[in-house]
C-alpha positions as CSV (number, residue, x, y, z in Angstrom):
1,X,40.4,-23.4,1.7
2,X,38.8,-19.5,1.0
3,X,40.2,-17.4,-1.7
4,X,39.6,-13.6,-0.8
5,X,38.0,-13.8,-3.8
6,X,35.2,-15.9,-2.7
7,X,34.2,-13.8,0.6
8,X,32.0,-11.3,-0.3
9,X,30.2,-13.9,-2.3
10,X,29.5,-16.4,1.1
11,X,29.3,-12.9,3.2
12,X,26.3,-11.7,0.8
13,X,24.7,-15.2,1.0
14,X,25.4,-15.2,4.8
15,X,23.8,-12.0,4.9
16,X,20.7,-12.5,2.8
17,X,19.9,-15.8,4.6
18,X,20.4,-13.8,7.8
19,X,17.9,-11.0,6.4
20,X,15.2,-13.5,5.6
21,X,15.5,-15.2,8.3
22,X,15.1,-12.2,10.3
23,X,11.9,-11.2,8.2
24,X,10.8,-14.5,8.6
25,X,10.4,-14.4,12.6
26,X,9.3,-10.9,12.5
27,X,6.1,-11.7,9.8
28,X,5.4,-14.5,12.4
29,X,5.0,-12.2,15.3
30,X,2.9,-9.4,13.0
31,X,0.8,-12.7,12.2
32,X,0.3,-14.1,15.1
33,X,1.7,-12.1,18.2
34,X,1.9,-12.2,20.6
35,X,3.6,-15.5,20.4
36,X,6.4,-17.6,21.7
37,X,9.9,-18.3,20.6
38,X,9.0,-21.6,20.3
39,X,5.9,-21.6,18.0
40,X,7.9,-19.3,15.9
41,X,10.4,-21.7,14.7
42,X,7.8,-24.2,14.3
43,X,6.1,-22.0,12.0
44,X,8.8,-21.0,10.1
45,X,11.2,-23.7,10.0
46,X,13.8,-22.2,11.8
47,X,15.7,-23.5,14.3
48,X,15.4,-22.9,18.1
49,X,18.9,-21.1,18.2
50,X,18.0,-18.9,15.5
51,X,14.8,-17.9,16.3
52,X,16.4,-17.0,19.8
53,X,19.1,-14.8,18.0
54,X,16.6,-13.3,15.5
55,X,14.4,-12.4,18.7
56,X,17.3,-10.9,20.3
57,X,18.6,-8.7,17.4
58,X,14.6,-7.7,17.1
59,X,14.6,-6.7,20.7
60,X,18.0,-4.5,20.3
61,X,16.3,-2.2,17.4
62,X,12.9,-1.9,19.4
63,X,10.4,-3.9,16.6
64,X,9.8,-6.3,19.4
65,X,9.0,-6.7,22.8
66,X,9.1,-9.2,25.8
67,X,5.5,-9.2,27.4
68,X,5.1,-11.0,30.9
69,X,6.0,-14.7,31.6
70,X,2.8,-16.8,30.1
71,X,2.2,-20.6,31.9
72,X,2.6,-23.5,29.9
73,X,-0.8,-25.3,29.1
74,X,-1.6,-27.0,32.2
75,X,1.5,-25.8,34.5
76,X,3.5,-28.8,33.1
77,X,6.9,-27.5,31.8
78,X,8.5,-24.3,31.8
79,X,6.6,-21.1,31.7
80,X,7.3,-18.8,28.1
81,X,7.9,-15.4,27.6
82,X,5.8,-14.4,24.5
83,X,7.2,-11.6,21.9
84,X,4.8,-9.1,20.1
85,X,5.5,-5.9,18.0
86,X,6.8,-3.1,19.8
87,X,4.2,-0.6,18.2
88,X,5.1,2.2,20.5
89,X,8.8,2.9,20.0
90,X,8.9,3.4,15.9
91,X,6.1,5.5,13.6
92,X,6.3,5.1,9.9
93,X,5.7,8.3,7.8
94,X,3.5,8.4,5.2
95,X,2.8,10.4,2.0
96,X,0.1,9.6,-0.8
97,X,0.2,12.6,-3.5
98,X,-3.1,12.6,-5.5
99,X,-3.9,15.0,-7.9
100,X,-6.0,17.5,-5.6
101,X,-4.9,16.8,-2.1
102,X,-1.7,15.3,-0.4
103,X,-2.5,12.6,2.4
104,X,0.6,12.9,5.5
105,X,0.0,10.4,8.0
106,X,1.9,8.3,10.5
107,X,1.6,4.7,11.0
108,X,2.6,2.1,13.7
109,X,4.2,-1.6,13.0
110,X,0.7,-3.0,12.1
111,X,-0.3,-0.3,9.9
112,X,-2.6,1.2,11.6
113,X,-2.9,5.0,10.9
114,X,-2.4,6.4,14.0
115,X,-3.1,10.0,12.5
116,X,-3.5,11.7,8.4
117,X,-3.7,15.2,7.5
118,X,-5.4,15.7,3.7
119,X,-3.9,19.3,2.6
120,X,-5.2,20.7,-0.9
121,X,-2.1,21.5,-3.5
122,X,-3.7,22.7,-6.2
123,X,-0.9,24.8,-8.3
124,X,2.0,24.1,-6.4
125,X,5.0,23.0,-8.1
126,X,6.3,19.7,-7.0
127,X,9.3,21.3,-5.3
128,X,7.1,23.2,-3.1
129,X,4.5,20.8,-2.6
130,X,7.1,18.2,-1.1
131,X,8.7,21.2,0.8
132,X,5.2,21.6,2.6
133,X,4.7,17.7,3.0
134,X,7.7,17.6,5.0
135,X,6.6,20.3,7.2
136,X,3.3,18.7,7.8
137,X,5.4,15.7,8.6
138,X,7.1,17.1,10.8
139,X,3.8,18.7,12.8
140,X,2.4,15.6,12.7
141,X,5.7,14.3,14.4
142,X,5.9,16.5,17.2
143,X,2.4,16.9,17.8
144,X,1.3,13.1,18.0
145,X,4.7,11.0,18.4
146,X,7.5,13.4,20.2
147,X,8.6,10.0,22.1
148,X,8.8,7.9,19.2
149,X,11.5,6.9,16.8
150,X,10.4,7.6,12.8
151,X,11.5,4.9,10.6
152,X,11.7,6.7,7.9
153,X,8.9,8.6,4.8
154,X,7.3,6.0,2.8
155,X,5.7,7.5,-0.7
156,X,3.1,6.8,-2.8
157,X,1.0,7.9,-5.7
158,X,-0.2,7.3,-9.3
159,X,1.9,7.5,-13.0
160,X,4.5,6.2,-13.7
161,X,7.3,5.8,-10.7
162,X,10.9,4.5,-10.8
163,X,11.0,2.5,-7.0
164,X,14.6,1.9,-7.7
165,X,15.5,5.8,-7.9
166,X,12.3,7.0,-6.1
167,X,11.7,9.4,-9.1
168,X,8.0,9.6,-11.0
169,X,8.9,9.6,-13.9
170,X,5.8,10.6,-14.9
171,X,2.4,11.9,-13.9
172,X,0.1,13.5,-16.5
173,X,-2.4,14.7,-14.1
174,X,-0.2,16.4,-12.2
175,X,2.3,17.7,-14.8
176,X,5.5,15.4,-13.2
177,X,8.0,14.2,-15.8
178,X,11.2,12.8,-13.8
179,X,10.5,14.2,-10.4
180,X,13.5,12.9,-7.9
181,X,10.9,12.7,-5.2
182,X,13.2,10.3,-3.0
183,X,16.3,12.8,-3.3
184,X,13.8,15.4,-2.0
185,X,12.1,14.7,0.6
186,X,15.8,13.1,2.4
187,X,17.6,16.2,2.1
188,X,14.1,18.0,3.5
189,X,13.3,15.3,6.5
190,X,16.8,13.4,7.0
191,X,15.1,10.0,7.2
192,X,15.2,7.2,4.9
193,X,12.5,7.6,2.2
194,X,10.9,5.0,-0.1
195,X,8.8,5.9,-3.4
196,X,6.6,3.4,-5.3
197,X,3.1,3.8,-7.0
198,X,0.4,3.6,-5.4
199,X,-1.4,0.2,-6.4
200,X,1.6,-1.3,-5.6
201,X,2.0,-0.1,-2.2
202,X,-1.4,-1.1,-1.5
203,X,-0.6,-4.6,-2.7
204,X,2.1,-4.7,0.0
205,X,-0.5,-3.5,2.3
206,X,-2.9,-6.1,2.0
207,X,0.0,-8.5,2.1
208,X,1.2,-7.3,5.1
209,X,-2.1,-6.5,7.1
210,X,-4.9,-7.3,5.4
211,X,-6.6,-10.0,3.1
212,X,-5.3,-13.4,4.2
213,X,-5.3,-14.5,0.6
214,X,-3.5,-11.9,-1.2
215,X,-0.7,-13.6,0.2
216,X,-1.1,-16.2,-2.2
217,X,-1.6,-14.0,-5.6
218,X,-3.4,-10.6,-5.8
219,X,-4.4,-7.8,-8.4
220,X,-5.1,-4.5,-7.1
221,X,-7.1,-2.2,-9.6
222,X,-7.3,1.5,-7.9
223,X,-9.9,3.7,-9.2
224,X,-9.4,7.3,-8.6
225,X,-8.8,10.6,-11.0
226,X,-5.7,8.1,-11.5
227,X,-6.8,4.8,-12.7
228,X,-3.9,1.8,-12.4
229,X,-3.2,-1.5,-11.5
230,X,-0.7,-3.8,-9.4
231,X,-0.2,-7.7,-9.7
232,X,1.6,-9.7,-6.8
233,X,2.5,-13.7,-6.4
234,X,3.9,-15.4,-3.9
235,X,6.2,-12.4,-2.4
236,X,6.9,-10.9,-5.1
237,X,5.3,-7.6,-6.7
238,X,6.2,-7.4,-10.3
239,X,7.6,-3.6,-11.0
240,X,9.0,-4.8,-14.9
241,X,11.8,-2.0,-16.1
242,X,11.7,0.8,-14.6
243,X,8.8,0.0,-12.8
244,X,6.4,0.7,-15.5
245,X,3.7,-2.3,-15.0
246,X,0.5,-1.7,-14.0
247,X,-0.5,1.4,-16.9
248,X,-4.3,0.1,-17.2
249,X,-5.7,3.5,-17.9
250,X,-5.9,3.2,-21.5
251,X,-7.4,0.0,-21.5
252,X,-10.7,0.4,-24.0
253,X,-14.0,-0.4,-22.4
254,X,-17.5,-0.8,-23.9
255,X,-19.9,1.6,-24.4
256,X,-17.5,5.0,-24.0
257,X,-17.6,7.9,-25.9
258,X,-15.3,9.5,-23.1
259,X,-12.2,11.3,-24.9
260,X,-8.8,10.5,-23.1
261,X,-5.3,12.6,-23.3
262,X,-4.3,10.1,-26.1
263,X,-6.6,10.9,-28.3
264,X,-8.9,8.0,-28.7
265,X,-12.2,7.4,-26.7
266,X,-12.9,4.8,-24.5
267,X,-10.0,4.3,-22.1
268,X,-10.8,3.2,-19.2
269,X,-9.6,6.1,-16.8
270,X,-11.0,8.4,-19.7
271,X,-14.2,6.5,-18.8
272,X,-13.8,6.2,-15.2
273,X,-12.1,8.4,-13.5
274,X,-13.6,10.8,-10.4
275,X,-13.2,14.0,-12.5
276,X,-15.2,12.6,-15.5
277,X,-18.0,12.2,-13.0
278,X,-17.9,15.1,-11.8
279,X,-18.1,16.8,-14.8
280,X,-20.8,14.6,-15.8
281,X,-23.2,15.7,-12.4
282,X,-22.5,19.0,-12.9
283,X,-24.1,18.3,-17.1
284,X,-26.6,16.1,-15.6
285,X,-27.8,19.1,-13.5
286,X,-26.5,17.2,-9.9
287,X,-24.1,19.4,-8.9
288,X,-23.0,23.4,-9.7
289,X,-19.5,22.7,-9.4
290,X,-17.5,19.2,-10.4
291,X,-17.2,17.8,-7.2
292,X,-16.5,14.8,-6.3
293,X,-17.3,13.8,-3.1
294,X,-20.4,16.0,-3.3
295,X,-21.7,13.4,-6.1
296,X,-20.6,10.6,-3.7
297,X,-23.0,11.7,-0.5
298,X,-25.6,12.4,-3.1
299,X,-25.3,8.5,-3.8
300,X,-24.7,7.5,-0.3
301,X,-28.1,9.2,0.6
302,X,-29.7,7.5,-1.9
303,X,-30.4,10.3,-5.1
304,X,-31.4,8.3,-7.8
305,X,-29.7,9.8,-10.5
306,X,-26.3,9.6,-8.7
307,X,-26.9,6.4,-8.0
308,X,-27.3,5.0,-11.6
309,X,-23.9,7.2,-12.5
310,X,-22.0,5.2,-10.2
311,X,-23.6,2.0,-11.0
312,X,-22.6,2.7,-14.7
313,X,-19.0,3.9,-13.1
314,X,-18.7,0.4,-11.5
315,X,-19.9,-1.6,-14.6
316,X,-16.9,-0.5,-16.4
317,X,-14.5,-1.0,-13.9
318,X,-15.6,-4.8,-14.0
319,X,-14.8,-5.0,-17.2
320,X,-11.4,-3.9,-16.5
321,X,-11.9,-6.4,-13.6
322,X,-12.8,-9.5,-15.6
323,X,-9.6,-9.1,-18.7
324,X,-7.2,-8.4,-15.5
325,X,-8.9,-11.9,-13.8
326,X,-8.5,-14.0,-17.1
327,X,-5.0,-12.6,-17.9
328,X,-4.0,-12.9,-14.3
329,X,-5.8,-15.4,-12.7
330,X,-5.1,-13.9,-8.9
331,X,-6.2,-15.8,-6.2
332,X,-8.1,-12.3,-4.9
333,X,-8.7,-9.1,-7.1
334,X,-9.1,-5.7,-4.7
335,X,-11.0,-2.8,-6.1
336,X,-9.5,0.0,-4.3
337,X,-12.9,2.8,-5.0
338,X,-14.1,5.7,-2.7
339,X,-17.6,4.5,-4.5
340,X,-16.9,0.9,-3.5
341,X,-16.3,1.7,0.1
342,X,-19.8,3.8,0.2
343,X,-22.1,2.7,-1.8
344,X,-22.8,-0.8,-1.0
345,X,-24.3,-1.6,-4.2
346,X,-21.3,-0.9,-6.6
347,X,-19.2,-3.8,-5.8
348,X,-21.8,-6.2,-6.4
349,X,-22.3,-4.7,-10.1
350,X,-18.5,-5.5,-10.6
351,X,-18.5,-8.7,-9.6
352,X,-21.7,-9.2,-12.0
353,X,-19.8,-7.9,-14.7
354,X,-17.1,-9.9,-13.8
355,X,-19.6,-13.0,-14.1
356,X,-21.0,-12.1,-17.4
357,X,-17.4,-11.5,-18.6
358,X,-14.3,-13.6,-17.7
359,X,-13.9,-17.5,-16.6
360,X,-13.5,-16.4,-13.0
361,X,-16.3,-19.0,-11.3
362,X,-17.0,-17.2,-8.0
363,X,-16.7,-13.7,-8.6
364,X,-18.0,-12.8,-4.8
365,X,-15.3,-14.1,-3.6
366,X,-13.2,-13.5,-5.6
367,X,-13.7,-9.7,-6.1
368,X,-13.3,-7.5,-2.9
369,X,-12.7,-3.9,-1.4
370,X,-9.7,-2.7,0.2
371,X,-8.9,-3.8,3.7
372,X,-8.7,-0.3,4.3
373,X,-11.3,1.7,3.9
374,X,-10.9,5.2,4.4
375,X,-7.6,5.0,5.6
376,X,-6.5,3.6,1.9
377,X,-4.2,6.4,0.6
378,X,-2.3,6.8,4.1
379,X,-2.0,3.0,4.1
380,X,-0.1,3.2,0.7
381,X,2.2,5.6,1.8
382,X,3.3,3.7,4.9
383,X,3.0,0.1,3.1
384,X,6.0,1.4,0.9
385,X,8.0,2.0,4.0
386,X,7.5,-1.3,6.0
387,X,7.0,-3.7,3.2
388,X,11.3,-2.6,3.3
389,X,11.3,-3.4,6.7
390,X,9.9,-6.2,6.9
391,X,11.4,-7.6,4.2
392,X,14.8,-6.6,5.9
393,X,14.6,-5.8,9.5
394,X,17.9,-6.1,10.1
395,X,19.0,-3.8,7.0
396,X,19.6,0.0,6.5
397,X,16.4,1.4,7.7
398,X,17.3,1.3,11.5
399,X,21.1,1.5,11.3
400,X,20.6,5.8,11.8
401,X,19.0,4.5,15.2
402,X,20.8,3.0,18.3
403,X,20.3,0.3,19.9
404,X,18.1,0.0,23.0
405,X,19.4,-0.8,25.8
């Protein structure tokens, strides 16, 4: 016997095992697709029947697709009909709003950036600047996917942001206090659109697509003009209230004069961050203007006066590294640095520091760049996107679409 009472209690529970039971079978196939129905509920537990009506559903909304009949290991038994990701029907937008430059991109079930646009902002009010993202959006839409299906607009970027209202509720560097980014860029595109901050997202992203042992537990510290931090175990990325973990930039470091926006010294994206640089190369004589990227290639190429600013650069970030390792104890930490990616000898000058500093007993190992090199800020925007999808395939982001046929 059911009260009325009871039912939306046993239909939610009915519903969110059906929803994670759904994600399950679809992380199976972005794991190990193409793959058969039958490996699938041996790898995740499920049984034969419901893998078969997972698959189905799947099918219906176009994440997945039936490839030709494969023959059983030695002809014995009946031939399978492997499933993979349908990565040509659906894009995933993207949007990573740093403080110079916003990245628009698009992005297929694997995360791979099928195209980005980088479009300069400087003095556009945020209004106006996610007017013009849309548009681009939109271009990029038409002009590289006018057969496909977008999913949706997934954001990112640094400060302070609310996930739960899609607001950034604050971003000094840009000048953003309670921004209801989500609210406009829906009524500008019509599409579902998911905000978060931008280690975060890239957390999701290397749990999704890219280091195998992030999966387990994972710190991601980013390193930009914006200088945060993102902590993940098991499946779960911790947001605390409001979404206001990961604030590492006024962490104090050693050796740092540097004065922050706080008004101490020291901090860590005081320290750290890519304008400080390049306002130090342009005092050092390197550069005429403060740029950058310029200071970067003057490293890459081997100048050795660049070379020792960005070795100091990545001494500080491991000590940020090493407190984030004892406190944490992550099974991987993932420096997310344009330096990093470039210069091959700044990571190894982290994990040093690392070494000297923290309890952590293989650093090189331990310590790593992003899986995504140069794709890194489009990859944030999208990872906020499908880390919903995948962790709910069978929820709100595809109910605008119909089914196929």
């Amino acid at each position: 016997m059911s009260s009325r009472a009871e039912s939306p209690q046993r239909t939610d529970a009915r519903g969110a095992r059906r929803s994670a039971s759904a994600s399950a079978v679809l992380r199976a196939v972005l794991d190990d697709g193409p793959i058969a129905r039958s490996t699938i509920a041996r790898r995740t537990g499920l049984s034969a029947a419901a893998v078969t009506g997972h698959t189905t559903e799947l099918l219906q909304r176009g994440l997945l697709l039936e490839l030709p009949e494969a023959e059983s290991r030695g002809g014995v038994g009946r031939p399978h009909v492997p499933v993979d990701l349908d990565t040509g029907r659906h894009v995933a937008g993207a949007l990573h709003l740093a403080v110079h430059h916003a990245t628009v991109a698009l992005l297929d079930l694997r995360g791979n950036v099928l195209v980005q646009h980088e479009e300069p902002h400087d003095g556009l009010a945020a209004e106006d600047l996610l007017a013009r993202a849309a548009e681009i959006f939109d271009d990029l839409l038409l002009g590289h996917a006018p057969d496909r299906e977008p999913l949706g607009l997934g954001v990112a970027t640094g400060g302070w942001v609310d996930r739960e209202s899609g607001t950034v509720v604050e971003h000094p560097l840009l000048g953003w206090r309670n921004v209801p980014v989500r609210d406009l860029l829906a009524g500008s595109t019509g599409l579902a659109v998911e905000v978060d901050g931008h280690a975060r997202a890239l957390v999701h992203a290397e749990r999704l697509f890219g280091h195998p042992r992030a999966r387990d537990s994972v710190v991601q510290l980013f390193a930009g003009n914006v200088v945060d931090a993102a902590f993940a175990t098991g499946g779960t990325v911790h947001h605390g209230p409001r979404s206001a973990a990961g604030a590492v930039a006024h962490l104090r470091v050693d050796d740092s004069g540097e004065p922050c926006r706080c008004g101490r010294t020291g901090c860590l994206e005081a320290a750290v961050s890519e304008a400080t640089l390049a306002r130090k190369g342009v005092e050092n004589g390197l550069l005429t203007l403060p740029d950058f990227p310029e200071l970067l290639t003057l490293a890459v190429d081997g100048d050795s006066a660049a070379l020792r600013m960005f070795h100091e650069r990545a001494r500080l970030l491991g000590q940020a590294a090493a407190l984030l390792l004892d406190v944490l104890n992550p099974a991987v930490l993932v420096v997310v640095d344009r330096s990093v990616a470039h210069v091959p000898s700044c990571l190894p000058i982290i994990r040093d520091e690392v070494g000297d500093r923290s309890r952590c007993p293989t650093p090189a190992e331990t310590v790593v760049g992003t899986s995504f090199p140069g794709t890194e800020l489009a990859t944030a925007g999208g990872a906020v996107l499908l880390d919903v999808l995948y962790g709910d395939p069978l929820g709100p982001i595809l109910t605008r679409w119909p089914h196929a046929s």
